[in-house]
C-alpha positions, 0 to 999 in steps of 0.5 A: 284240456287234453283231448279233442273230438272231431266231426265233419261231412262225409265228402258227398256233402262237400261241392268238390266231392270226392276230388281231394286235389280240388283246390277247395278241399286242398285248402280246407285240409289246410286249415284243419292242418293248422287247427289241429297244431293250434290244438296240439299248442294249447295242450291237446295231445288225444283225438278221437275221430269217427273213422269215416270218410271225408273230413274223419279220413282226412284228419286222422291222416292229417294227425298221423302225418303231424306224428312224423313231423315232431308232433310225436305225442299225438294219440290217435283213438278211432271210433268205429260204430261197430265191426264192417261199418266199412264193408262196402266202401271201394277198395282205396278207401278201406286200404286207407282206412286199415293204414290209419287203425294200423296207427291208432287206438280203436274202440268198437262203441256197439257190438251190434250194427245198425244206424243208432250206432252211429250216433251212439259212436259220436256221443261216446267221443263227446263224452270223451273229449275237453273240445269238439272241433267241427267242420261245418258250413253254419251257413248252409246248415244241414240240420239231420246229419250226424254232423250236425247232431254231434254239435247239439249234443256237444252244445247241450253238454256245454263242450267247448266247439270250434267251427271250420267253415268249409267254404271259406 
């Protein structure tokens, strides 16, 4: 096993929102943090993450941040859907976002853009990946999110899934 998809809520989904000095989304960082150095021990070294906002964000600058701190191996590979995915996010967060595909592999999965390229996206990192690392509220699940799709079709593949509850 080398490789890890990751998948989560867009910070609409979360009760802290957009805060991430709240000290719920401080301590889910937390967790992912120490998840993603749990990975790295077990072997895995190539993350594929979705390149949008919320939990993909964070954990791409989670990673990147890993490199500085003796993870020097990691590989980063972003996923976009398709070229100006991002077009109409707020300046701070397309600023963001080129640090992160300023340090990290990128692969446009469509050419074309429209709502099927997301998923399209996601079952490309899947199919990619030895795991699948999801945070997801199982107890409060929102059974239409790409979240949530992702995970099915991860379940249907029989991959490897690990579950970060938000809340807890």
């Amino acid at each position: 096993m080398d490789s890890c998809t990751i998948t989560g809520p867009r910070p609409s989904r979360f009760k802290f929102k957009y805060n991430e000095s709240a000290k719920e989304c401080v301590a889910l960082k937390s967790r992912i943090k120490n998840q993603l150095i749990q990975l790295y021990r077990q072997g895995i070294r190539n993350f594929y993450v979705g390149g949008a906002l919320g939990v993909d964000m964070w954990c791409s600058e989670l990673l990147l941040s890993l490199q500085k701190e003796g993870y020097a191996d990691i590989h980063l590979i972003t996923a976009i859907p398709f070229k100006g995915y991002d077009h109409d996010w707020k300046p701070e967060y397309k600023e963001r976002m080129i640090k992160i595909l300023e340090r990290s592999d990128i692969v446009v999965v469509c050419q074309k853009p429209g709502a099927s390229s997301y998923l399209e996206r996601n079952r490309y990192m899947v199919d990619h990946a030895d795991c699948l690392l999801a945070v997801y509220d199982i107890e409060n699940p929102i059974s239409r999110s790409g979240t949530a799709m992702t995970i099915r079709y991860a379940q249907k593949i029989g991959l490897p899934t690990i579950f970060i509850q938000p809340s807890t």
